[in-house]
DRENPADO-501027 format. One record per residue: x, y, z of N, C-alpha, C in turn. Coordinates in steps of 0.02 Angstrom, whole numbers, padded with zeros to 5 digits, always signed. Each point is the difference from the previous one (the first is absolute). Example, Ala and Ser with C-alpha at 12.3 -4.5 7.8 and 13.67 -1.06 7.14 Angstrom:
% DRENPADO-501027
+00660-00284+00390-00045+00059+00000+00045+00060+00000/-00018+00053-00036+00042+00059+00003-00039+00055+00037/
***
This chain:
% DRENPADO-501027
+00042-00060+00000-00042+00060+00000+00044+00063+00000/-00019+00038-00040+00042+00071-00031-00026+00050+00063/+00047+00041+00036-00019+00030+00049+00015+00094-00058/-00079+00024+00030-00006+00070-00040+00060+00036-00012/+00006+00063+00011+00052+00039+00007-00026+00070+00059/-00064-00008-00028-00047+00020+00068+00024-00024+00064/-00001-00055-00013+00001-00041+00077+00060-00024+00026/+00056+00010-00055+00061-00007+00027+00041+00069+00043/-00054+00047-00045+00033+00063+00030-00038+00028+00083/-00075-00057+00003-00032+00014+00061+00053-00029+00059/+00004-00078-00013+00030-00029+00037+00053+00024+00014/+00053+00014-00032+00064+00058+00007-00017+00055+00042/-00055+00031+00026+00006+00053+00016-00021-00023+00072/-00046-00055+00021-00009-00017+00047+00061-00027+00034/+00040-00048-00064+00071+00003+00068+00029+00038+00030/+00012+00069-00068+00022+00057+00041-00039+00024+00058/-00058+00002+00022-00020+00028+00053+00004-00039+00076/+00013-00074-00027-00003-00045+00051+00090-00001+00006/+00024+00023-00044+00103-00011+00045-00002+00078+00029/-00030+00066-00032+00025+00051+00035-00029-00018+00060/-00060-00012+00020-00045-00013+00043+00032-00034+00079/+00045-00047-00032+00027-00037+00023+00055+00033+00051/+00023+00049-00048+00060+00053+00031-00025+00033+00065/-00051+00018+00007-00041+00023+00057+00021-00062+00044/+00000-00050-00019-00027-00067+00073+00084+00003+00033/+00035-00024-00070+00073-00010+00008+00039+00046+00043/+00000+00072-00029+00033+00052+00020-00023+00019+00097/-00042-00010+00010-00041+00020+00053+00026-00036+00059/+00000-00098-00037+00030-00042+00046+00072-00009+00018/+00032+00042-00059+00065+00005+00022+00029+00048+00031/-00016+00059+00008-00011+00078+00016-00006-00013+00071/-00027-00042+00043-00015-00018+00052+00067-00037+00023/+00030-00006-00018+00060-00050+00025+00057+00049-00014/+00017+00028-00064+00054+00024-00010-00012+00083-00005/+00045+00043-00015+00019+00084-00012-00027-00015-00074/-00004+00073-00011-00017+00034-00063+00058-00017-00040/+00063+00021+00018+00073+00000-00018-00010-00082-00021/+00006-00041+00039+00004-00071-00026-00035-00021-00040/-00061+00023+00011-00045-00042-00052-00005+00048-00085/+00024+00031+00023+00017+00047-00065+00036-00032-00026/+00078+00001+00006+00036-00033-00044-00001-00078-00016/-00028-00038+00030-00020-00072-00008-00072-00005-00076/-00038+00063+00015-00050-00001-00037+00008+00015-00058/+00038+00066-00002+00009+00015-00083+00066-00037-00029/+00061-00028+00058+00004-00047-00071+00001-00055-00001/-00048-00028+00005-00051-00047-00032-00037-00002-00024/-00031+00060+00007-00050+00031-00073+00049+00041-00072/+00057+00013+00035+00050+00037-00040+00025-00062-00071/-00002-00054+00049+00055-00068-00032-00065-00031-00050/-00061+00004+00020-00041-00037-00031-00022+00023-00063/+00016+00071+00005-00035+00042-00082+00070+00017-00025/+00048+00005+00022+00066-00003-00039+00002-00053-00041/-00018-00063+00037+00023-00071-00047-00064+00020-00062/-00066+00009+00017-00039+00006-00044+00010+00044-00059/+00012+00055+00023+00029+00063-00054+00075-00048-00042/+00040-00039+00007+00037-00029-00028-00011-00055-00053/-00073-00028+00035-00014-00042-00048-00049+00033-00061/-00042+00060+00006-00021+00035-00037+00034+00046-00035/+00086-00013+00007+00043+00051-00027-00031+00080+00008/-00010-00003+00065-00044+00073-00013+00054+00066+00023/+00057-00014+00040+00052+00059+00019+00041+00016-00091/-00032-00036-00055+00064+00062-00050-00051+00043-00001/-00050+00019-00004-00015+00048-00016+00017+00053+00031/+00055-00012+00068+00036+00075+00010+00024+00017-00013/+00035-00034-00055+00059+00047-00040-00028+00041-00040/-00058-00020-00024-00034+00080-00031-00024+00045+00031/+00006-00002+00081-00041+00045+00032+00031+00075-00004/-00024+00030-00008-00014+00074-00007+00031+00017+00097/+00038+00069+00010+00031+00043+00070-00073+00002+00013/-00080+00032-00032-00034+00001+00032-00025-00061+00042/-00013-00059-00047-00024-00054+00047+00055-00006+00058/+00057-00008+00012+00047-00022+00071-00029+00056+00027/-00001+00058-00015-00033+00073+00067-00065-00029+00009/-00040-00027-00025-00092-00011-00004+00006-00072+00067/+00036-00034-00030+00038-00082+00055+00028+00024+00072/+00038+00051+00017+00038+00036+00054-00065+00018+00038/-00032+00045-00045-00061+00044+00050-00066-00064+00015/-00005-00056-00033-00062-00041+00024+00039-00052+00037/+00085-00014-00002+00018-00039+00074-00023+00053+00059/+00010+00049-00004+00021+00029+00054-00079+00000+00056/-00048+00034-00050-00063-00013-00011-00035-00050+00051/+00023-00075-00027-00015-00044+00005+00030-00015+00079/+00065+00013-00004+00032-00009+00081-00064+00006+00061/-00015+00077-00006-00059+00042+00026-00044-00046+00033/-00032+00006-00069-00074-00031+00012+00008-00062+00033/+00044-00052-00044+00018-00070+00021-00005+00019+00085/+00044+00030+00029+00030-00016+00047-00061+00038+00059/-00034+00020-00019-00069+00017+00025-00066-00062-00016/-00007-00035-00054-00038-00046-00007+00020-00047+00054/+00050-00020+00018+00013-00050+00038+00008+00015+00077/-00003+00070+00021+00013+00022+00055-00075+00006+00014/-00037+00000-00052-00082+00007+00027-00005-00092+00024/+00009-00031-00041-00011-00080+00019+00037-00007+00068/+00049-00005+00015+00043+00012+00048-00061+00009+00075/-00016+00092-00014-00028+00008+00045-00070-00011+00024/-00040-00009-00053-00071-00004+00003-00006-00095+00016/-00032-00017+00040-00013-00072+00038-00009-00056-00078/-00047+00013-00030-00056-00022-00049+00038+00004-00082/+00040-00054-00023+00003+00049-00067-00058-00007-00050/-00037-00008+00042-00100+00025-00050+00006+00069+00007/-00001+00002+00050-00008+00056+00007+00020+00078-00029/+00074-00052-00015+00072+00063-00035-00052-00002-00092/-00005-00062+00000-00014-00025-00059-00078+00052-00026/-00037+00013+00037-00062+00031-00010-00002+00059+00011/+00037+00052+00040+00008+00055-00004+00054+00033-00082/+00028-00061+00025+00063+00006-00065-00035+00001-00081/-00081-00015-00012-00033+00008-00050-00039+00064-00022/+00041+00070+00029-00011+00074-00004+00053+00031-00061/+00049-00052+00014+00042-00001-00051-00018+00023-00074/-00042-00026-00061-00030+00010-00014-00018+00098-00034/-00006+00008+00072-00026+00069-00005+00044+00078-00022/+00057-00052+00033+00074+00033+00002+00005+00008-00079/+00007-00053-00027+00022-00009-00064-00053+00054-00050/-00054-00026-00004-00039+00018-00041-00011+00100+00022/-00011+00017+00051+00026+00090+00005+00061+00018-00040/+00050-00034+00035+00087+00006-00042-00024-00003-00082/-00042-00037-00015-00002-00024-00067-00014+00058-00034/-00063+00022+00037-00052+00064-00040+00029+00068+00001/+00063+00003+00043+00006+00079+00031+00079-00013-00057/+00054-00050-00005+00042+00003-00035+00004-00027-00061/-00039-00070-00024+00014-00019-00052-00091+00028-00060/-00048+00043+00052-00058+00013-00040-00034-00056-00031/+00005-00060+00053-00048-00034-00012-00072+00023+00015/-00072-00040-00023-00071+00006+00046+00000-00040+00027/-00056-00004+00027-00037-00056+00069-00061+00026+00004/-00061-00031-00016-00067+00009+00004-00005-00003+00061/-00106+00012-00016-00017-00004+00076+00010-00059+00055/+00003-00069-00040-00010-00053+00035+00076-00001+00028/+00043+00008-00015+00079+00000+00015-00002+00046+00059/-00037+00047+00006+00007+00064+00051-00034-00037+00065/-00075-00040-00032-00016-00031+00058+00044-00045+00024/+00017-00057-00006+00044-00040+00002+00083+00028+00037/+00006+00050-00018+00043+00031+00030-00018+00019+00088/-00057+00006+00000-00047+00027+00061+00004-00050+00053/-00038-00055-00037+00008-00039+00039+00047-00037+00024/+00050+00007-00015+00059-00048+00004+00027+00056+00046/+00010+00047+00023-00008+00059+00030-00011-00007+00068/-00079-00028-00011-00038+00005+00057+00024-00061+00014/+00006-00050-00019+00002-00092+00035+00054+00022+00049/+00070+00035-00028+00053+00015+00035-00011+00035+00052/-00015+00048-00002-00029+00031+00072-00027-00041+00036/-00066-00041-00005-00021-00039+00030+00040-00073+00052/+00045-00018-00041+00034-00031+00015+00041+00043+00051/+00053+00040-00006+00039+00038+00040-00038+00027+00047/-00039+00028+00017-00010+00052+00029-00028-00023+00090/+00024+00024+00026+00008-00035+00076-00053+00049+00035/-00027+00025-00018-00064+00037+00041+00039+00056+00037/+00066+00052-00006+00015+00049+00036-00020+00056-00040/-00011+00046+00033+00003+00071-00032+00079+00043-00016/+00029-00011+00043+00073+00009+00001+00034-00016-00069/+00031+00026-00058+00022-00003-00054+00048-00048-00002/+00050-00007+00057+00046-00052+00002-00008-00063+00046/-00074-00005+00017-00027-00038+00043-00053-00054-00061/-00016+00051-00040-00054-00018-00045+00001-00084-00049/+00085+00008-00006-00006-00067-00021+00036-00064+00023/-00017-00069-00023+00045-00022+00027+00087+00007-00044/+00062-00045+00049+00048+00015-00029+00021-00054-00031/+00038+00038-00059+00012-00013-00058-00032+00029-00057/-00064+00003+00002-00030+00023-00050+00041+00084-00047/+00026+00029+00035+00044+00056-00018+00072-00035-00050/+00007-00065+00006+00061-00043-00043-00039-00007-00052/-00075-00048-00002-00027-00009-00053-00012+00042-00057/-00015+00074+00042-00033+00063-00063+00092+00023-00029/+00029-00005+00011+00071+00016+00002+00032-00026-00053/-00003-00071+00020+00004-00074-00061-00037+00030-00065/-00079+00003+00022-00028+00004-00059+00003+00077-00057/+00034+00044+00050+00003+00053-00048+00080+00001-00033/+00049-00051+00020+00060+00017-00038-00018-00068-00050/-00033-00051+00007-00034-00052-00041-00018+00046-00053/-00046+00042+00013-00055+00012-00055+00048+00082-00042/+00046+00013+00030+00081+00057-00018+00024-00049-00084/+00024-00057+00047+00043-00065-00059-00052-00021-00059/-00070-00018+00037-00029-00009-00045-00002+00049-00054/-00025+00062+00000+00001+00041-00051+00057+00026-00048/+00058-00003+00030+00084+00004-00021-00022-00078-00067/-00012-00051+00039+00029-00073-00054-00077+00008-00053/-00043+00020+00004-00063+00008-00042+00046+00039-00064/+00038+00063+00026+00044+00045-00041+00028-00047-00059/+00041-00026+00046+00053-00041-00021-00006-00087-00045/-00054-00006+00025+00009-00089-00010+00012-00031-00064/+00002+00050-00063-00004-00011-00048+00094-00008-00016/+00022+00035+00019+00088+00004-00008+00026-00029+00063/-00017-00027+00062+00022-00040+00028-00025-00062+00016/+00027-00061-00010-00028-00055-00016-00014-00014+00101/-00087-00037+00019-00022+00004+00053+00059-00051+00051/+00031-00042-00034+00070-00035+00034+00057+00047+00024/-00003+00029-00045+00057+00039+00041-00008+00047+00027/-00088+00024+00006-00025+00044+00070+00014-00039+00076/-00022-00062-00023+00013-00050+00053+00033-00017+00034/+00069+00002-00042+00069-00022+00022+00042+00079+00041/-00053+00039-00043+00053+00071+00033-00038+00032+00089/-00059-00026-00016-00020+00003+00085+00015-00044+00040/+00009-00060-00018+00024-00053+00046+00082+00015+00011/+00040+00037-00050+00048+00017+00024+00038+00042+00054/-00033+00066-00025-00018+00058+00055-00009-00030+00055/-00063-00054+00012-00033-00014+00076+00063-00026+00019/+00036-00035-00028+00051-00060+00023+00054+00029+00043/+00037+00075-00058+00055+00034+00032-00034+00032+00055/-00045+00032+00008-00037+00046+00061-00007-00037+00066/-00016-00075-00028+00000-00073+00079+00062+00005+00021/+00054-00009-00055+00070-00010+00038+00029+00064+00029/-00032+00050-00040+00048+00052+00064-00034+00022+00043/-00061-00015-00001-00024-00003+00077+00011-00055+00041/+00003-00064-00027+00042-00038+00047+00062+00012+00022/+00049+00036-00040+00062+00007+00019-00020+00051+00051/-00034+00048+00004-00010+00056+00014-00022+00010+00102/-00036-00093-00020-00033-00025+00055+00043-00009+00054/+00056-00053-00046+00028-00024+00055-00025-00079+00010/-00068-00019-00048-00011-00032+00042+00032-00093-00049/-00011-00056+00031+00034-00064-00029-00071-00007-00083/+00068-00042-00013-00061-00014-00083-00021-00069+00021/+00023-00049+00046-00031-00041+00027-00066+00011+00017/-00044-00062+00005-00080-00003+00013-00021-00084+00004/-00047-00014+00039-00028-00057+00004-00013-00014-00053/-00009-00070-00019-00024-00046-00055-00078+00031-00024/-00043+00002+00059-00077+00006+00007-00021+00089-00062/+00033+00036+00022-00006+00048-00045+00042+00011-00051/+00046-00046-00018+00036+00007-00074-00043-00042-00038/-00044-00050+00033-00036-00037-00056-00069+00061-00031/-00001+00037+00053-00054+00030-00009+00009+00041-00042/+00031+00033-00008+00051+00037-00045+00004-00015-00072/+00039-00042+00014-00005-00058-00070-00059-00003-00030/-00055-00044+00021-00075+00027-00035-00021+00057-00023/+00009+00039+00045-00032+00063-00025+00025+00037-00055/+00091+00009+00021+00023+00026-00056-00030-00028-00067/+00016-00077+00009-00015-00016-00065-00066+00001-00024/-00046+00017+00039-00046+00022-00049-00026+00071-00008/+00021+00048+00041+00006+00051+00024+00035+00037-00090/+00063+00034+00005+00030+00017-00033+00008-00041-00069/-00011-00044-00017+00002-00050-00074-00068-00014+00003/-00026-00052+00016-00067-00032-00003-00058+00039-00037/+00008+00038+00071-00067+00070-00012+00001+00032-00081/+00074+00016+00004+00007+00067-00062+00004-00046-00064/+00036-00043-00006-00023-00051-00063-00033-00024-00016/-00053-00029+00042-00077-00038-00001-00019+00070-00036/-00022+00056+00027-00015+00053-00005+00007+00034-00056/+00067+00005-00046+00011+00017-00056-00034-00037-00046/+00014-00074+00017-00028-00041-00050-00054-00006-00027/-00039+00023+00060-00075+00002-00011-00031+00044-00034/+00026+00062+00003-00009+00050-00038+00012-00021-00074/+00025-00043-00027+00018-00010-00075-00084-00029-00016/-00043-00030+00025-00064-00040+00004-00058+00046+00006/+00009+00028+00038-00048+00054+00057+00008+00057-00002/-00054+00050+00016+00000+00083-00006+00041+00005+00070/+00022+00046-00010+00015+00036+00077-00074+00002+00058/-00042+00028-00023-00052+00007+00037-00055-00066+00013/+00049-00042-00030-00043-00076+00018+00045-00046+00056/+00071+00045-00008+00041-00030+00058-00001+00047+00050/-00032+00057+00002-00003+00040+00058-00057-00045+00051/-00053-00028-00048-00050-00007+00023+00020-00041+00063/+00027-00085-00049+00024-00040+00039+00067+00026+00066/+00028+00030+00005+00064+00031+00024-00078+00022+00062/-00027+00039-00001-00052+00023+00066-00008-00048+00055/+00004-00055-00024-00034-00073+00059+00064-00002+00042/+00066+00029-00024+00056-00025+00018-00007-00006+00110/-00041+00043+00000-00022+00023+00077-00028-00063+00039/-00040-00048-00054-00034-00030+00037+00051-00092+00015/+00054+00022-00058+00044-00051+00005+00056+00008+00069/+00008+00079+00008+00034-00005+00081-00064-00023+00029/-00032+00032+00013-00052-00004+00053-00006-00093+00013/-00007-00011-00044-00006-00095+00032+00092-00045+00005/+00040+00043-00054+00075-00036+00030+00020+00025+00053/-00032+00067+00042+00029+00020+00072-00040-00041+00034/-00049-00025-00007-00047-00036+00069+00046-00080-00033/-00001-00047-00033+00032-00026-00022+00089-00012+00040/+00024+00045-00010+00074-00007+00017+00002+00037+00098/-00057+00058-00008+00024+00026+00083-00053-00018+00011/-00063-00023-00005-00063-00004+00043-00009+00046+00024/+00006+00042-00041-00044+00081+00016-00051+00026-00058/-00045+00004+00033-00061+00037-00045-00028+00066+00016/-00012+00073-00041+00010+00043+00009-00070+00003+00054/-00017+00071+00033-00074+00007+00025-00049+00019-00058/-00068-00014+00021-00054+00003-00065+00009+00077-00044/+00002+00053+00052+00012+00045-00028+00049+00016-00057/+00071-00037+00017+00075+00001-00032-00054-00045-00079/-00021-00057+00001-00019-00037-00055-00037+00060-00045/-00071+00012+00045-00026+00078-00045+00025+00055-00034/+00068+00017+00024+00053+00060-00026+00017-00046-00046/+00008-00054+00002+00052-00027-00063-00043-00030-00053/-00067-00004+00001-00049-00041-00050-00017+00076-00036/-00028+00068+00045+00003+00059-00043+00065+00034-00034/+00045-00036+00003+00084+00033-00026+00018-00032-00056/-00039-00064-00005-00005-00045-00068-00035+00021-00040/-00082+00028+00024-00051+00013-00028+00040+00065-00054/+00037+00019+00042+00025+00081-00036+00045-00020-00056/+00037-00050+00028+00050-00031-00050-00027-00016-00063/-00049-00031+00008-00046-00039-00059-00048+00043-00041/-00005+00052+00021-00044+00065-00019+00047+00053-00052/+00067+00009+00021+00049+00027-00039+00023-00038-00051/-00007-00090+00014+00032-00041-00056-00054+00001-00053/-00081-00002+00000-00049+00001-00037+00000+00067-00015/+00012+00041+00010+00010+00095+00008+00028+00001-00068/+00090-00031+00008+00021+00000-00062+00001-00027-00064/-00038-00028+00006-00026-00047-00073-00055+00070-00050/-00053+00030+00053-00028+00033-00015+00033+00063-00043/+00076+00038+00023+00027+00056-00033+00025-00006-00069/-00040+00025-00034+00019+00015-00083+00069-00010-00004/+00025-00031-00075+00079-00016+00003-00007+00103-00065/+00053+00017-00010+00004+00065-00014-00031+00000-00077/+00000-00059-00028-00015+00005-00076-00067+00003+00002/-00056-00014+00077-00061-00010-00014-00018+00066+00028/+00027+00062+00011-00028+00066+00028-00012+00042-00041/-00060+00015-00025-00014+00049-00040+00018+00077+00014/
***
């Protein structure tokens, strides 16, 4: 039986959401045992080693010898970028108990991008995208918000890592939208996993602290990276060769509900009813922007 191209590119996209997904469970359980510093450099390179070998077998590094002084300046400014945010995405997991939780606030994201989009690259976004934006808005609040009046009382912590993450996320995103056409998406890959790599070690050096670590969180490590940094982004590319963007956004939305059952799963923690409600309206928003964009005229159809 001949499998579609539809459905090769569905299934592809569902892996990707189930290995990044995964990165939440992995990263969280190891984060608990070891430093930032350690698990940094253990993480990226092994995500570093895994898309290097890949980019080798896709012969995909000559194409730097044609690269243009602009692309290495465009590569410099989205490692650096990436350091940022990275190192804030994981400091929210780190600190927040639940990575559902990181995982469902972390779907505002989104919002980041698509403003950045309209204010620098003059994209639109209809009404349904605006709603959708709203709500994903509101789920987050809902979720965060600890009942104080007090501004720095108001939420819980971490949530200030997540919006942080998601606005130098949704920075890169709009930079590689620029770009993606003259830099091949492998060697976006390889140049953030690099950056992250040198930034682990000199903060480990920096630390002081041993590159030693228990067995229990290098395995953990190990998983995640590998599906984390390779898994995710290649499932992910691939799928796109099959599939619209906005049919993998769609699928990419549930990604919430795949922590939500691998954290009860791996920690036997399940969020409170309320935390589930913030995160079922943060999808709703998700899924409202992915149907949103199917709706916006491509430029040849605007009278």
């Amino acid at each position: 039986m001949k499998i579609s191209d539809e459905l090769k590119g569905v299934l592809l996209a569902f892996v990707s959401v189930i290995a990044v997904s995964n990165v939440y469970i992995f990263s969280k359980a190891a984060l608990m045992e070891v430093s930032m510093p350690q698990f940094g450099v253990y993480w990226f390179s092994i995500g570093l080693t895994w898309i290097f070998l890949y980019g080798c077998t896709q012969r995909t590094y000559r194409s730097i010898k044609e690269f243009a002084k602009r692309n290495l300046s465009i590569l410099a400014v989205l490692g650096v970028i990436e350091v940022v945010g990275t190192y804030f995405f994981f400091k929210a997991i780190h600190t927040i108990s639940n990575p559902a939780v990181t995982s469902f606030i972390g779907n505002v994201s989104p919002v980041f991008v698509i403003t950045l989009s309209f204010f620098l690259l003059r994209e639109r976004f209809n009404r349904q995208e605006l709603v959708g934006m709203l709500f994903a808005i509101a789920g987050a609040f809902i979720i965060s918000y600890k009942g104080e009046t007090a501004l720095k009382d108001m939420f819980i912590d971490g949530t200030q890592y997540v919006l942080y993450y998601a606005a130098f996320a949704a920075i890169s995103a709009v930079i590689i939208k620029k770009n993606i056409r003259n830099i091949n998406p492998v060697i976006l890959t390889t140049n953030r996993s690099f950056f992250l790599l040198v930034f682990s070690i000199m903060a480990l050096v920096s630390s002081e602290e041993s590159l030693t670590i228990p067995f229990k969180p290098l395995l953990n490590i190990f998983i995640g990276a590998s599906l984390g940094p390779f898994l995710t982004v290649i499932a992910g590319y691939l799928a796109l060769q099959y599939i619209p963007l906005s049919q993998k956004a769609i699928i990419s939305s549930t990604k919430g509900l795949f922590v939500l059952f691998g954290a009860y799963l791996y920690f036997g923690r399940f969020p409170d009813m309320i935390t589930i409600i913030g995160g079922l309206i943060t999808i709703l928003g998700l899924l409202l922007i992915a149907f949103g964009k199917r709706k916006i005229p491509k430029p040849e159809e605007i009278s």
